[in-house]
VOGU-3710 file (C-alpha; in Angstrom, 3 decimals, decimal comma):
1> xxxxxxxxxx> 96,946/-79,784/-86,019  94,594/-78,988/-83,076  91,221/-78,094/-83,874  89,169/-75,215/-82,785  86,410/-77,900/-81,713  89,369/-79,026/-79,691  89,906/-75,871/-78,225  86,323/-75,215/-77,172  86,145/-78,389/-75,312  89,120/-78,093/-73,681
11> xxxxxxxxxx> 88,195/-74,898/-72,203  84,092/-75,753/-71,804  82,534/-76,477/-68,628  80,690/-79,102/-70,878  84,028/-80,719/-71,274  83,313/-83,917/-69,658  79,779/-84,493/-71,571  81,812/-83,550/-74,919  84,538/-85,901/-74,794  81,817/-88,784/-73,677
21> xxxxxxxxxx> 79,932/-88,011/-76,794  83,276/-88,000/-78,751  83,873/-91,396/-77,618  80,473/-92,823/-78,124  79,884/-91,084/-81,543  82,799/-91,074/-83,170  82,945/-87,260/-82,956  82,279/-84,435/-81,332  78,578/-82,562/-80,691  78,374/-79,341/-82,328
31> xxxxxxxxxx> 75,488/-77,965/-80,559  75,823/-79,511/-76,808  73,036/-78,109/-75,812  70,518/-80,802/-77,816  72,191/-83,418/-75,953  71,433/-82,072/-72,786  68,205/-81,848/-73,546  67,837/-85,029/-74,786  69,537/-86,738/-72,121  66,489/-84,622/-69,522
41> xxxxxxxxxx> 63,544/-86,581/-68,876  60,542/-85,191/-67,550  61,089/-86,543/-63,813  64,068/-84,729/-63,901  62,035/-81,292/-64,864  62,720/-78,726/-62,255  61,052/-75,145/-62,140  62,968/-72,193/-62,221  62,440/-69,915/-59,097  59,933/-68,144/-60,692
51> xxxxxxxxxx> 58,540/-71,021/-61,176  56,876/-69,940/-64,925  58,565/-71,948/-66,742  60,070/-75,638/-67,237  63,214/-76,539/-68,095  62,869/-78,945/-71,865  62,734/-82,687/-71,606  63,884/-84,965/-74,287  60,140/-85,814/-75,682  59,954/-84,079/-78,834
61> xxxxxxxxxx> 63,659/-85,258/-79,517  62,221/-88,596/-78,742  59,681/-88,366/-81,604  62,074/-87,025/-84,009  64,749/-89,945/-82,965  61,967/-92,540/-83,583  61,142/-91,304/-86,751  64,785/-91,404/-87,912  65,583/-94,558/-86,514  62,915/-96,374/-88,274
71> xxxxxxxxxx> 63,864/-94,868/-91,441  67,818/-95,645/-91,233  67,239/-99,368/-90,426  64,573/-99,554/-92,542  67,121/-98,326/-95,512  69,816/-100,361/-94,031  67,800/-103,933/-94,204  66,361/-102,712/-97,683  70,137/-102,762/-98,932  71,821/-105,768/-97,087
81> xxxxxxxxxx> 68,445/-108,501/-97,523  68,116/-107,497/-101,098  66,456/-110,733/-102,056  63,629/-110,823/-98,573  59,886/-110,291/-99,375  58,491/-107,148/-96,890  57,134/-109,364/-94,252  60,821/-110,433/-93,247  62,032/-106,386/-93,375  59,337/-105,164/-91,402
91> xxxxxxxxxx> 59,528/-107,565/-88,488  63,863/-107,178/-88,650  63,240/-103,674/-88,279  61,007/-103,930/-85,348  62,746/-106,157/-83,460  66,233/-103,293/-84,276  64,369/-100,459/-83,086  62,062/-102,269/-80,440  61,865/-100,965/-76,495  64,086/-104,419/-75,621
101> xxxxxxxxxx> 66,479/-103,805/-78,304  67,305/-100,000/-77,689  67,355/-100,013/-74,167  70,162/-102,939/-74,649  72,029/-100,443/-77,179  71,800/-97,959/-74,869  73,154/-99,306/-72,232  76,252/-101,234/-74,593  76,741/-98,082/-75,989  77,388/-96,172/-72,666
111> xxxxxxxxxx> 74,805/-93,674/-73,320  73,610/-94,408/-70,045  76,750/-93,820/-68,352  76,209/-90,197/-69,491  73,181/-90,085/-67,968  73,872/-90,916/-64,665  76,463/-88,221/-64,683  74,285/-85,804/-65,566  71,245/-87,050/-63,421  70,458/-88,343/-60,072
121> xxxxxxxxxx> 67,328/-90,379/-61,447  69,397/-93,647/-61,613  67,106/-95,830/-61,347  64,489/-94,168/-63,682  67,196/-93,662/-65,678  67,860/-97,025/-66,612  64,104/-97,767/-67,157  64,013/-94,888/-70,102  67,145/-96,792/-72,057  65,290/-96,430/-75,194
131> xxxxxxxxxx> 63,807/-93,198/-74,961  66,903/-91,687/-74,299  68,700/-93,776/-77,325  65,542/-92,145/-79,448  66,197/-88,969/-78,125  70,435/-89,184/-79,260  69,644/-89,562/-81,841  66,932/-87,064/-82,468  69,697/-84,718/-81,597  71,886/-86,092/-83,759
141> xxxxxxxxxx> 69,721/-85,682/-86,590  69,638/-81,286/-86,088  73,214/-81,376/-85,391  74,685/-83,250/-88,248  71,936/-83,939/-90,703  70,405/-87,655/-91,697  73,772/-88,579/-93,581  75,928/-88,265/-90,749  73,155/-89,683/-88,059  73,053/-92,946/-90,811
151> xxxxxxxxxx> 76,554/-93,264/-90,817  77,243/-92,722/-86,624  74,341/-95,209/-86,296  75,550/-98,071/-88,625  79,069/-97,449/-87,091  78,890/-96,913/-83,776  75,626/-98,843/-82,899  74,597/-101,089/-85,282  77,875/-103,707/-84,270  75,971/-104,120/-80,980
161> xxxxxxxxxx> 72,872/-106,243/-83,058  73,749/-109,269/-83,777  71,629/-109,478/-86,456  71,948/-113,257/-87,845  70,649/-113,973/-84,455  67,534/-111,595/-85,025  66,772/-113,906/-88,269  67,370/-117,188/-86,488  64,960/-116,340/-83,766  62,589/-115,262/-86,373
171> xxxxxxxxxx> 62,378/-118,421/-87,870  59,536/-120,894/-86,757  61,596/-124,061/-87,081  59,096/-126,454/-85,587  56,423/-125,131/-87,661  58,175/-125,255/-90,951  59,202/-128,891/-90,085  55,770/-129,884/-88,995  54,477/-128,505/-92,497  57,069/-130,384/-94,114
181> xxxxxxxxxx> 55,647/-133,647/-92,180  52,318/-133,533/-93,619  53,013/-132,589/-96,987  55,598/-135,431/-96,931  53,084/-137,972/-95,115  55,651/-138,229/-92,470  55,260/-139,133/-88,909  56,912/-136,896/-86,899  56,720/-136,812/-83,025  58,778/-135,018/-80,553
191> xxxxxxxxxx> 59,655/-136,917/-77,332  60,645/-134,094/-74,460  62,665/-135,572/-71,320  64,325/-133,394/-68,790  67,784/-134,118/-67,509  68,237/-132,149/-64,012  71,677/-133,002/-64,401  72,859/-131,388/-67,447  75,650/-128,862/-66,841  73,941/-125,547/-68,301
201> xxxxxxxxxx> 69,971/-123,922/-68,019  69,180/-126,208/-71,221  67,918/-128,970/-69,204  65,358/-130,211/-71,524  65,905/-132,378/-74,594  63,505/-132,983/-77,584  63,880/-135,914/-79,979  62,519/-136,000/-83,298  61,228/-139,162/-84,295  59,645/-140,146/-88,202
211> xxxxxxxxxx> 58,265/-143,182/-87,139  60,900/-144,898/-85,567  63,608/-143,369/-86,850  65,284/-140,718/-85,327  65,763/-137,217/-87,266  67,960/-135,580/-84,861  67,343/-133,795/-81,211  67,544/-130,121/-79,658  68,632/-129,132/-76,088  66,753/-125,925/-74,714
221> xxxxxxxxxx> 65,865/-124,651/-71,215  62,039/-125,242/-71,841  60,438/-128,125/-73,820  59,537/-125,731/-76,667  63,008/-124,308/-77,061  64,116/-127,879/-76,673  61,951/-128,790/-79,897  62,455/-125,721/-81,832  66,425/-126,597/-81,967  65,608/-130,070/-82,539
231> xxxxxxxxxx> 63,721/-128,997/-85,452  66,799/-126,738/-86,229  69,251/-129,157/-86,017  67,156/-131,767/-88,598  66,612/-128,243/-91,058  70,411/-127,991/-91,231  71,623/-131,552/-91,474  70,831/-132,052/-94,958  68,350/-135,092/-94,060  65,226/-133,725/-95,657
241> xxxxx> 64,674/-131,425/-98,677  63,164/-128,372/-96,908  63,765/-124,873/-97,638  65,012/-122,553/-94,559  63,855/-119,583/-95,567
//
């Protein structure tokens, strides 16, 4: 059965900018219009010829989007990390909803890709990622409500994060095994060496020594990530009693 959304679109000179939402969403806008604002930045403002007024950029969307985003992933990590302590939340959410992190969604998400239809401003363009992810999704939120901007987010978006990554690189390995060290008495010194002719960018390697007996050794393209998955690789081989989290 065809819809009357359907219908619309087909015959809208929006068309194009619907069915790219529909594909990036999951469904189709109601209220086009919000997207096109949200997808205008303010170097794309033009005046109208009498020149009184501006056309609306995607700032105030932008605030809204923020707001929304921080309270869905917020929610989101609340449910799935039922047994983490605050401190671990609040930094997972900021590294979801950082400027790094949204400007990568947007651009995996082909939100961008919309943009550059709709705007000449390429290259700014692609330096507002995240505000115009904030923005989305600011729209989102007066067009379908917070249930439906939850569930389009944690669909659509959220399988972009790869989120066991996020905790690994949250974890301090070298400090935690250093810690370990001197409440153990243990002797532990890293020994960094770099081998120019290792095959990938991880051309430094770290050994971990307790006394003079190996613990285990890390590869990394800098001495530091060399000993931090050195450190990793003795936290996960079961040598010492040490607890990961």
């Amino acid at each position: 059965m065809i819809s009357i959304k359907s219908i619309i679109v087909k015959f809208s000179e929006d068309k194009q900018l619907y069915e790219g939402f529909k594909k990036i969403l999951g469904k189709y806008p109601k209220n086009i219009e919000l997207y096109k604002i949200a997808l205008t930045q303010r170097s794309d403002v033009i005046f109208t010829k009498s020149k009184s007024k501006k056309k609306r950029t995607n700032e105030r969307l932008e605030y809204l989007g923020d707001a929304v985003l921080g309270s869905i992933v917020a929610e989101h990590l609340f449910l799935q990390f039922s047994n983490k302590q605050e401190g671990f939340l609040t930094k997972m959410r900021a590294k979801i909803v950082s400027r790094k992190s949204l400007n990568l969604l947007s651009q995996q998400s082909g939100l961008m890709k919309l943009l550059v239809q709709q705007q000449s401003h390429n290259k700014q363009a692609k330096g507002a990622a995240g505000n115009i992810f904030e923005a989305i999704h600011g729209a989102m939120l007066l067009d379908f409500g917070y249930k439906t901007t939850k569930k389009i987010f944690i669909q659509q978006f959220l399988k972009y994060v790869d989120i066991k990554k996020l905790i690994e690189e949250e974890v301090d390995y070298k400090s935690k095994i250093l810690e370990w060290g001197q409440k153990s008495k243990s002797k532990l010194v890293f020994e960094c060496c770099e081998e120019t002719t290792h095959p990938s960018s991880n051309r430094f390697r770290a050994i971990l020594f307790d006394g003079d007996i190996i613990l285990g050794e890390g590869y990394g393209a800098s001495k530091k990530e060399a000993e931090q998955a050195a450190s990793r690789q003795v936290m996960y081989s079961g040598k010492i009693d040490i607890n990961i989290n």
